[in-house]
C-alpha positions in Angstrom: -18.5 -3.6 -16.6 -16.8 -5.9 -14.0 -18.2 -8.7 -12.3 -16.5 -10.6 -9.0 -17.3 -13.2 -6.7 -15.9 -14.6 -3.9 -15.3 -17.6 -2.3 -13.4 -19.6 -0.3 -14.3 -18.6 3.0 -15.0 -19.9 6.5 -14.2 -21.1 9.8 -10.6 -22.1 10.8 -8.5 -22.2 14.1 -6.1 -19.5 14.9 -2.4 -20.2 13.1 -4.4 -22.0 10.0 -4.7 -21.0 6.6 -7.5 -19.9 4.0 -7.2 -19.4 0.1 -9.8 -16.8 -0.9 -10.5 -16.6 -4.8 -12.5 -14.0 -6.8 -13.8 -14.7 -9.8 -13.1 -11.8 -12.4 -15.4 -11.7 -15.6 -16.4 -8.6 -17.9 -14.5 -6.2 -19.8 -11.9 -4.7 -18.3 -8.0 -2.8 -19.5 -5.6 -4.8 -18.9 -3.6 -2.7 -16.0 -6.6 -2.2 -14.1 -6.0 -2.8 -10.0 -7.8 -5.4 -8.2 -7.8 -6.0 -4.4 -8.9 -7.5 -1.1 -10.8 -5.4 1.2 -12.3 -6.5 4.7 -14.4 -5.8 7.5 -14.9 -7.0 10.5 -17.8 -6.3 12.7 -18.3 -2.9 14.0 -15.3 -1.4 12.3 -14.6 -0.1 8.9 -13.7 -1.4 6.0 -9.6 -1.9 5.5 -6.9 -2.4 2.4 -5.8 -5.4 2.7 -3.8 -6.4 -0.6 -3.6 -5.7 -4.4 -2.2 -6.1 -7.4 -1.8 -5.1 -10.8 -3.8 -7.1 -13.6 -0.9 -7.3 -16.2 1.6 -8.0 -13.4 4.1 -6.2 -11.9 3.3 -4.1 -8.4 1.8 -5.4 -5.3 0.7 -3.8 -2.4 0.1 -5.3 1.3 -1.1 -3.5 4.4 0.7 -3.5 6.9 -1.1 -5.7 9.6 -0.9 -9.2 6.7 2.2 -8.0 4.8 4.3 -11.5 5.3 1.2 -13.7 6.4 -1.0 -12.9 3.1 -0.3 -13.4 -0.6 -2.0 -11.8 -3.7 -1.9 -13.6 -6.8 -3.8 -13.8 -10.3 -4.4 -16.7 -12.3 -4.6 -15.6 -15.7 -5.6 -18.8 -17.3 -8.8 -19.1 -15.3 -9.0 -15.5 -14.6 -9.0 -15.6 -10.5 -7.4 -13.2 -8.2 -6.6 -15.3 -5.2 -5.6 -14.4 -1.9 -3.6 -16.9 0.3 -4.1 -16.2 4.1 -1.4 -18.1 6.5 -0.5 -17.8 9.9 -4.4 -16.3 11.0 -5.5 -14.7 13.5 -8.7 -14.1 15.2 -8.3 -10.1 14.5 -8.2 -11.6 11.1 -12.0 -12.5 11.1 -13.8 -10.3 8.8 -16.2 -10.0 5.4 -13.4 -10.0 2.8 -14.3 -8.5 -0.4 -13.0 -8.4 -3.8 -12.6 -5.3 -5.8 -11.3 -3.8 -9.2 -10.4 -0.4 -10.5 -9.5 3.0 -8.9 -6.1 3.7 -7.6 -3.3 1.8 -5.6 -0.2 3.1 -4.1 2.0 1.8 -0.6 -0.7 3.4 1.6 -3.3 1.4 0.1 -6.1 2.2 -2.6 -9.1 4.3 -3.2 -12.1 4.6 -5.4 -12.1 1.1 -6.5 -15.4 0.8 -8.9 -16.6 -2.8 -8.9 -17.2 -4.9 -5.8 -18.0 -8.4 -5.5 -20.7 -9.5 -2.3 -17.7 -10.7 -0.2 -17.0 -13.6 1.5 -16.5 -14.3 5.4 -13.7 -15.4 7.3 -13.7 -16.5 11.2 -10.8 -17.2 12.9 -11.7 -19.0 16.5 -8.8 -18.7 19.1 
């Protein structure tokens, strides 16, 4: 079992930065995937970055690849995910989430999700 929480959300002007961090506790194997999801009102919700546990691969969609960076802290067992250049499109519940399977076109069936956190971007 897998437990994640978020944090580091809220309200910042478009072209700022946020630093999102999940929490990661449980028992988990060590190349499990873990990734940042988000959804923004009336739409579904979208890949937005992951990583490998033990290092390695990343993955990025698309619409953040260059603006966002996913990165685990080891030590204090975090997965973070540093958000520059934002946008109001950008505003969104971001979510944290492990397991499942994650390839260039994003991944699927990710078991454990944390309560998410939200992010608004004013123009």
């Amino acid at each position: 079992q897998v437990q994640l929480v978020e944090s580091g959300g809220g309200l910042v002007q478009a072209g700022g930065a946020l630093r999102l961090s999940c929490a990661v506790s449980g028992r988990f194997i060590n190349n499990i995937n873990m990734g940042w999801f988000r959804q923004a009102p009336g739409k579904e919700r979208e890949f937005v970055a992951a990583l490998i546990w033990s290092g390695g691969m990343t993955w990025y969609a698309p619409s953040v690849k260059g603006r966002f960076t996913i990165s685990r802290d080891n030590a204090k067992n975090t997965v973070n995910l540093q958000m520059n250049s934002l946008q109001p499109e950008d505003t969104a519940v971001y979510s944290c989430a492990a397991g499942g399977y994650c390839s260039g076109s994003g991944c699927n069936g990710m078991t454990y999700w944390g309560p998410g956190t939200l992010v608004t971007v004013s123009s």
